[in-house]
C-alpha positions as CSV (number, residue, x, y, z in Angstrom):
1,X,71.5,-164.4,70.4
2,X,74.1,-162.9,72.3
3,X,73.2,-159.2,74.1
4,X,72.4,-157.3,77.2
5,X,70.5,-159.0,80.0
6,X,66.3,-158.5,79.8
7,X,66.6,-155.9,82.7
8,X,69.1,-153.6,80.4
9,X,67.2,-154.0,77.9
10,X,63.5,-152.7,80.0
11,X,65.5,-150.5,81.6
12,X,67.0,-148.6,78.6
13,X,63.2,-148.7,77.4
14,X,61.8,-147.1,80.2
15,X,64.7,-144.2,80.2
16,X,63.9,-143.7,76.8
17,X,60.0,-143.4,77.1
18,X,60.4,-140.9,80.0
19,X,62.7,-138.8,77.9
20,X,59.9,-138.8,75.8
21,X,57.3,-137.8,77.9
22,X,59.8,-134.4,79.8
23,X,60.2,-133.7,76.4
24,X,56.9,-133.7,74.5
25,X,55.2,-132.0,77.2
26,X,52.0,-133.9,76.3
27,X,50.1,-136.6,77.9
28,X,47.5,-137.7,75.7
29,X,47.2,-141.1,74.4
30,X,48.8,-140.3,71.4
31,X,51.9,-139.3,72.3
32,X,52.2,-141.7,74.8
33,X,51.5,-144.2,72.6
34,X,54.4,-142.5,70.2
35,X,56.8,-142.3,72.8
36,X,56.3,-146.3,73.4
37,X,56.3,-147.3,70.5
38,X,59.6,-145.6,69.9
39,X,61.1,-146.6,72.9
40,X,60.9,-149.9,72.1
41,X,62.0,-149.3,68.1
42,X,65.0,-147.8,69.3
43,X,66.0,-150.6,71.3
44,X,65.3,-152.8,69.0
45,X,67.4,-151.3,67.0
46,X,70.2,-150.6,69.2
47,X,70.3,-154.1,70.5
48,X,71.9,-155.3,66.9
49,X,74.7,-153.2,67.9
50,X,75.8,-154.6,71.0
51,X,78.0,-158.1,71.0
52,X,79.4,-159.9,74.0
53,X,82.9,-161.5,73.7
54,X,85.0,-162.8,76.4
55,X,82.2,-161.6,79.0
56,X,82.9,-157.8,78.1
57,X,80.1,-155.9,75.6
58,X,81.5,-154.3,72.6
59,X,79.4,-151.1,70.4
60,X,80.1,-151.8,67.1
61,X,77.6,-150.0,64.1
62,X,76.0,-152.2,61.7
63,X,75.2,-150.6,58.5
């Protein structure tokens, strides 16, 4: 499947799960576990919207 390279994609993760953790203000288990496990849901999510054509990455929303 076409997308981002593997380091984009841990990357954006990690990002994401530190915004998380400024944010909540908390670091017990639960919340960290929260903020991973939506880390990686959003990417998940967000990697359907990225397509690669001609070498260049085009957003597009799927709904």
């Amino acid at each position: 499947m076409p997308g981002r390279d593997p380091i984009g994609i841990i990357l954006t993760a990690a990002i994401l799960f530190l915004f998380w953790i400024v944010l909540s203000g908390y670091l017990d288990w639960v919340h960290i576990t929260m903020g991973l496990i939506s880390s990686l849901v959003i990417v998940f999510l967000t990697e359907a919207c990225y397509s690669v054509f001609n070498g260049k990455i085009i957003y597009f929303v799927v709904f």
